[in-house]
N, C-alpha and C positions, 0 to 999 in steps of 0.2 A: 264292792261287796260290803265294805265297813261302813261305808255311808249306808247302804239300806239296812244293816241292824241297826245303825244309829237311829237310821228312822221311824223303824220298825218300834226300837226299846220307846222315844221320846211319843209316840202315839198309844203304848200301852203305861205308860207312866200316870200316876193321878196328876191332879192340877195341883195338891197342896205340895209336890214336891217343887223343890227349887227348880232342880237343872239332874241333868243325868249323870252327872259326877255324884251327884249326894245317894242316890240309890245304888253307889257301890260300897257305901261303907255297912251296910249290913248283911254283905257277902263276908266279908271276912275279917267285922269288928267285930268290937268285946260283946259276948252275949252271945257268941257263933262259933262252934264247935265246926273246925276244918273237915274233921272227918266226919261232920252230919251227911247223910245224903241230900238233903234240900242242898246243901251249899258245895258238894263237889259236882262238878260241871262233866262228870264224868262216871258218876255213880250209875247210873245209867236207870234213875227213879225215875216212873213214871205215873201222872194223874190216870192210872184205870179207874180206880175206883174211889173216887173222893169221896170223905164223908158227907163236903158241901159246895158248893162252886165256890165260896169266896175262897177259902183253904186252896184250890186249883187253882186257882188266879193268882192268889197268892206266891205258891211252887211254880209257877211258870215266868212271872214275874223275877222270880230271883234266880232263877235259869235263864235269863235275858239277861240278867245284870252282871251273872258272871261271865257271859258270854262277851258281854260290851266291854266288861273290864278287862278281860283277855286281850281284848283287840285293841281296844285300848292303849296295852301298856307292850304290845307289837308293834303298833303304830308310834309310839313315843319312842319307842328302841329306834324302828327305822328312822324317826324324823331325829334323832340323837347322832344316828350314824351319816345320817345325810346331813347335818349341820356341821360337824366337824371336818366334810373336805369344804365348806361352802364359808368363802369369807365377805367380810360387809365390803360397802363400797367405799369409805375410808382406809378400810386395809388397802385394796386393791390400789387405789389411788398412790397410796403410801409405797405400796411395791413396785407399781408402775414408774412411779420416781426414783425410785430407789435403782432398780432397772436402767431405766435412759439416763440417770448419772455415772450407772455403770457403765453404758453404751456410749457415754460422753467420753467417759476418760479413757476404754479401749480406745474409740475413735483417735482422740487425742494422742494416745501412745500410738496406736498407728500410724498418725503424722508424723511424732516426734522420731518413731523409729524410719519412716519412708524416707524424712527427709535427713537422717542421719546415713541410711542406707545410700539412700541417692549422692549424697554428699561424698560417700566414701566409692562408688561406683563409678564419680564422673573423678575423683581423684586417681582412681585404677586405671579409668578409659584414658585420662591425659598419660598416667605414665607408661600405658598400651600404646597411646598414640607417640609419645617420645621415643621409645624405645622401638615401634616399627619406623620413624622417620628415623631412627640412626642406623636401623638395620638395611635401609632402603637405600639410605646414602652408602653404608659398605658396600652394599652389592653392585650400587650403580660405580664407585670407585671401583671396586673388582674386576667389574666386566669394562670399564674402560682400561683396566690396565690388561686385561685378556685380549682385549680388540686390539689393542695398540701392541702387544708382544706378539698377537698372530698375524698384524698387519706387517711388524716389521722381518717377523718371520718369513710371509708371503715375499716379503719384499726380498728377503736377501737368497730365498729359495728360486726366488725369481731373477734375479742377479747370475744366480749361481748357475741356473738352468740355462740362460741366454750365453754364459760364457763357454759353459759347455758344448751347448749350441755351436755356438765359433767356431771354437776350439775343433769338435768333428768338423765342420764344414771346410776349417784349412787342412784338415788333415784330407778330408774327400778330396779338395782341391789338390793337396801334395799328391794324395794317390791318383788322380785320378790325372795327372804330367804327369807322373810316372810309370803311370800304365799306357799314356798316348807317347813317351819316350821310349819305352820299351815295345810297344807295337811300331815305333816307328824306324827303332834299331832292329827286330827281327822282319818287318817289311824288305831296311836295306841287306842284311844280313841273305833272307828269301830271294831276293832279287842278286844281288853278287854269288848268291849261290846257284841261283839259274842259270844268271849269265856263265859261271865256269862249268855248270853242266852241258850248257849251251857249246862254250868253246871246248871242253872235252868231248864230247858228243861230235863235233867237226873232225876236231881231230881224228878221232877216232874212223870216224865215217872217210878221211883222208886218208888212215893208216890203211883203212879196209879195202879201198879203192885201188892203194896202190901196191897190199897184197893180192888183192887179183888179179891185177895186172901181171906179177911176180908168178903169182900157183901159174895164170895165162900163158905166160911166157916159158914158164918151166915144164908145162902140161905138152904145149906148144913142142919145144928144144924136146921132151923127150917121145913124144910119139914122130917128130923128123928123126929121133936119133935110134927109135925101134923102127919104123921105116927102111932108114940106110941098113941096118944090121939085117934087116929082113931081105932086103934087096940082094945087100952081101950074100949072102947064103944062097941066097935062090939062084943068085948069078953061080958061085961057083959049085953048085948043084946040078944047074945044068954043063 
């Protein structure tokens, strides 16, 4: 849109002007009252009724000009404000060096600290590493002296077991003569004990024999000797 007033003003401008910069100094140089309405952009004058056209031409011409010079000095503001983020390419160059010498010597401290860091980590890992090789040598000493106290424990537990071992087995031995002595003194003890119930039992069955023979003989002698008396009787009975 400021390029078509631009082109707009530079088509209504005469030929004897220079350039469109020079028809702005009679908007509000010397010889021009600010608060004319020809020259505020805002008065809101308008050619109804001119006395002549050049006079309109005139007024309309420098309502173009203050119009251009508005834009103008918009356009310089904005091209002002967009020049001050906006750097040459000598700066930029100068910064971009300036940059990757920074980026140098971070780098560089990088190194210097990796390989300080590294230096001091494989320092730590050797005395990680020292210190689990003596840790690993105790435990391996430890548990050889664990093995070797539970071996010799096994061992003497196992000594101890097998003598005990023994030990019952002569005793089962002793008891077990002594229980075939004693069954074999109550075998003869059972047996001489038979045999005298054996020969009490004869006896006896001899005593018995030859009390009945005795009650026999007595039984005997007294029914002959109730007989006689009966006899007696009857004899001098009759």
């Amino acid at each position: 849109m400021i390029f078509q007033y631009i082109y707009l003003f530079s088509k209504k401008t005469e030929p004897g002007i220079p350039g469109w910069r020079s028809g702005l100094a009679p908007a509000f140089g010397p010889g021009r009252d600010p608060g004319d309405p020809g020259s505020n952009p805002t008065s809101g004058s308008r050619c109804m009724e001119p006395a002549s056209p050049s006079a309109c031409v005139s007024k309309r011409k420098s309502k173009d000009e203050i119009t251009v010079s508005a834009l103008v000095k918009i356009t310089d503001a904005n091209m002002d404000i967009v020049y001050e983020d906006v750097v040459t390419k000598m700066q930029q160059e100068v910064t971009v060096q300036q940059i990757m010498s920074q980026i140098a010597n971070v780098k560089k401290d990088m190194i210097i600290l990796e390989k300080s860091e590294f230096s001091a980590l494989r320092a730590e890992n050797e005395k990680i590493n020292v210190e689990l090789h003596r840790l690993k040598q105790q435990i391996m000493d430890e548990v050889i002296k664990v093995r070797t106290d539970t071996k010799l424990d096994f061992n003497l537990e196992k000594s101890r077991v097998k003598e005990l071992y023994s030990l019952n087995e002569r005793k089962l031995l002793e008891m077990r003569t002594e229980m075939m002595a004693l069954h074999a003194q109550q075998d003869r003890a059972v047996t001489q004990t038979d045999r005298k119930i054996d020969t009490e039992v004869a006896g006896l069955k001899t005593m018995l024999e030859s009390h009945k023979l005795d009650n026999i003989k007595y039984l005997a002698g007294s029914v002959f000797t109730c007989l006689t008396v009966a006899l007696g009787f009857y004899c001098l009975w009759i």
